[in-house]
N, C-alpha and C positions, 0 to 999 in steps of 0.2 A: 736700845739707846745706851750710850757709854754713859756712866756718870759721871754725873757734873755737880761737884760742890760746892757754892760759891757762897761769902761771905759778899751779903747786899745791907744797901739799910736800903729803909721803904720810907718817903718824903713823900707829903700828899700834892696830887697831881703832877712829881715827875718820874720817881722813880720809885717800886714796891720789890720802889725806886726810890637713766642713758639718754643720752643725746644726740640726736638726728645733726650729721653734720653734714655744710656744703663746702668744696672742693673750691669754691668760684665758677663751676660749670654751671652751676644749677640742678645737680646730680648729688644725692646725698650718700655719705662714703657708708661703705658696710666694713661690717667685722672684715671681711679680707681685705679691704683695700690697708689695712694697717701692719707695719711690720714686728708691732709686740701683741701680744695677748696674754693674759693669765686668767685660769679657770681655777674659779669657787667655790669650798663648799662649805656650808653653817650647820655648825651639831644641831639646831633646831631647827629644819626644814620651813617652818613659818615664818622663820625670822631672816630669810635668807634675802628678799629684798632691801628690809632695812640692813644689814649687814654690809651689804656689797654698795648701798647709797655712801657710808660712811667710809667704806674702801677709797670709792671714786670721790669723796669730798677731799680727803688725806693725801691722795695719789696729786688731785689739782692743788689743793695746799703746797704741798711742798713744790709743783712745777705748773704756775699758775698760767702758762702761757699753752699748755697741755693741750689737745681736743684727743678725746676720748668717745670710744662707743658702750654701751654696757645694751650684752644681751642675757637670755635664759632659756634653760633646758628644761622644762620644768619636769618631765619625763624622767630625768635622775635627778633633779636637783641641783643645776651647775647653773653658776653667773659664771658668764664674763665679760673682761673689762679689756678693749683694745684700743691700740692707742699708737703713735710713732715714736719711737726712743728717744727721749731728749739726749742733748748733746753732753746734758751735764748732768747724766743718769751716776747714780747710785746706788750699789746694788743691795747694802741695807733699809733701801725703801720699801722693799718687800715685807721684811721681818716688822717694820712700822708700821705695814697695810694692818695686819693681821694680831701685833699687839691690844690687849685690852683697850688699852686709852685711858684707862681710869686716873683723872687728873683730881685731886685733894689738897687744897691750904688747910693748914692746921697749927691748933695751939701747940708748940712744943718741937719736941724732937722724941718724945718718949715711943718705945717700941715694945711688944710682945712677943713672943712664940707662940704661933699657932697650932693646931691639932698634926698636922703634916709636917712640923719643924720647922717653918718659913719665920723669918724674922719681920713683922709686920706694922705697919704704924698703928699707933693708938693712944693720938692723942687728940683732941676733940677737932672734928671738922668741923671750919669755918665755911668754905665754899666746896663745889666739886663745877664738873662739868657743867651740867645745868645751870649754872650760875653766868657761866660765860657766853657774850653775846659774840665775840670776835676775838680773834689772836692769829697776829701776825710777824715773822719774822723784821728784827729792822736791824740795818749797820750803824750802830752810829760811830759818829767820827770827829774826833777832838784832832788839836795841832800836831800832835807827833803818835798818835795810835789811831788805829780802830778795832770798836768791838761789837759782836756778835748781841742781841739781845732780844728779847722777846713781848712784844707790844701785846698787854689785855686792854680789851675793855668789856665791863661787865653789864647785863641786865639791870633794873633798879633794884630788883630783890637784892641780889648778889651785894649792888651798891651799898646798901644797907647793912648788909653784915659785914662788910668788910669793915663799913665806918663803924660798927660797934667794936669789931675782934680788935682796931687797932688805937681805938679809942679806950678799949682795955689793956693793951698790951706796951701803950706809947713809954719809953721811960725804964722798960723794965729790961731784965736781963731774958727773957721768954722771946725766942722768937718765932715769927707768923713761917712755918717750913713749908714748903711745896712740894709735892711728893708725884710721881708718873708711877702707874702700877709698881705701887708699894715698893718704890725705889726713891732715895732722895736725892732730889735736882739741888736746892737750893735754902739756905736757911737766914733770911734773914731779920732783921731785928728792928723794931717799929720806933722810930724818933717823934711821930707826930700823926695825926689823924686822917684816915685818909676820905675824905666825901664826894670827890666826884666819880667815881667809880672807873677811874681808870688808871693802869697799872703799869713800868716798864719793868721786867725782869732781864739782870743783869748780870752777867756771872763770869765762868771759864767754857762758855758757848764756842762749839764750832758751828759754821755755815750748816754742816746737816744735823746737829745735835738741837739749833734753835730751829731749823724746819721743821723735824719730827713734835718737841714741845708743840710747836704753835699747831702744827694738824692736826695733833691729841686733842688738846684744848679748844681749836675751834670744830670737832668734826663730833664731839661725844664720843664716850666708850661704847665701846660692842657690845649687844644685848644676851649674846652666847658666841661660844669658840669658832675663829673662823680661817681654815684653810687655806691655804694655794697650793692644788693638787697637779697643778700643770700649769708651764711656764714657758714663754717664747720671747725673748728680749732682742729685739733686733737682728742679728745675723749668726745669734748665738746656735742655734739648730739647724741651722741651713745647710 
């Protein structure tokens, strides 16, 4: 995901701020009736169902109008996920499949270096993934622009720490960062409290930079590293 840094304020309640398919025949399509497919594979062999659930959530996230098939080999160990080429395919949706996902609000902006040299966040987590019950990409659109932006809404837990972190934070020069594996999206600064636990994130978003965000965030990070060892994108190998 390209970074995107965007100076927000966060206003409470507006802005913080496989599948058996039918054809219509009656005949359910298989892996080959499709013109894409990509094959799977997870460093932890157990974990390779949930992995490729959170692929194919990611993959509909960003192209919601998608039908997809998810099968398995289990014999080596391969998922896959087929599907028909959207029209408005992107070929950085792959590298988003198979990104961590790991989504973090946090006090601060402060960072460390870790043991391998990565420059890392560390400053106290308010929410992550878990927290989030939805997120959705949205346009919005005023008189003379429009912009790219990223609709949360979170669990009650979630609800709650965020109405504490910004109930802490309202006023001050600190502010609530947003971080995607340990890259920072957006950092903005708390004016007021926020209690109904829903968020709009607003920034220098493009159409796939807020689709990726909202997959991340509504689909959970991956539980171990996960491949794309084989790839068929429409007419690309034919």
């Amino acid at each position: 995901m390209k970074k995107v840094i965007a100076a927000m304020t966060l206003a409470a309640a507006v802005l913080l701020s496989g599948c058996g398919l039918n054809d219509g025949s009656g005949k359910s399509r298989s892996i080959t009736d499709f013109n894409s497919c990509i094959t799977l594979k997870a460093e932890d062999e157990n974990l390779l169902t949930e992995c490729t659930e959170i692929a194919e959530a990611r993959l509909k996230s960003e192209y919601p109008q998608l039908e997809c098939k998810v099968s398995y080999k289990w014999r080596d160990a391969f998922a896959y996920i087929s599907f028909d080429r959207p029209e408005n395919w992107n070929d950085s949706t792959l590298d988003s499949l198979c990104s961590c996902g790991k989504v973090t609000f946090r006090k601060g902006t402060d960072t460390v270096t870790d043991p391998d040299g990565n420059t890392v966040p560390a400053g106290e987590i308010v929410l992550d993934n878990n927290d989030i019950a939805a997120a959705h990409m949205e346009l919005m659109l005023s008189d003379n622009s429009q912009e790219y932006a990223v609709d949360v809404t979170l669990f009650i837990a979630g609800s709650n720490k965020l109405a504490a972190a910004t109930n802490e934070l309202a006023g001050t020069d600190v502010p609530l960062s947003i971080w995607l594996d340990n890259e920072l999206i957006s950092t903005p600064t708390v004016n007021s409290v926020i209690t109904d636990g829903k968020a709009v994130i607003t920034g220098n978003f493009t159409e796939s930079s807020a689709l990726e965000l909202a997959a991340a965030m509504s689909s959970g990070a991956l539980p171990c590293e996960l491949k794309i060892i084989d790839k068929r994108i429409g007419d690309e190998e034919k």
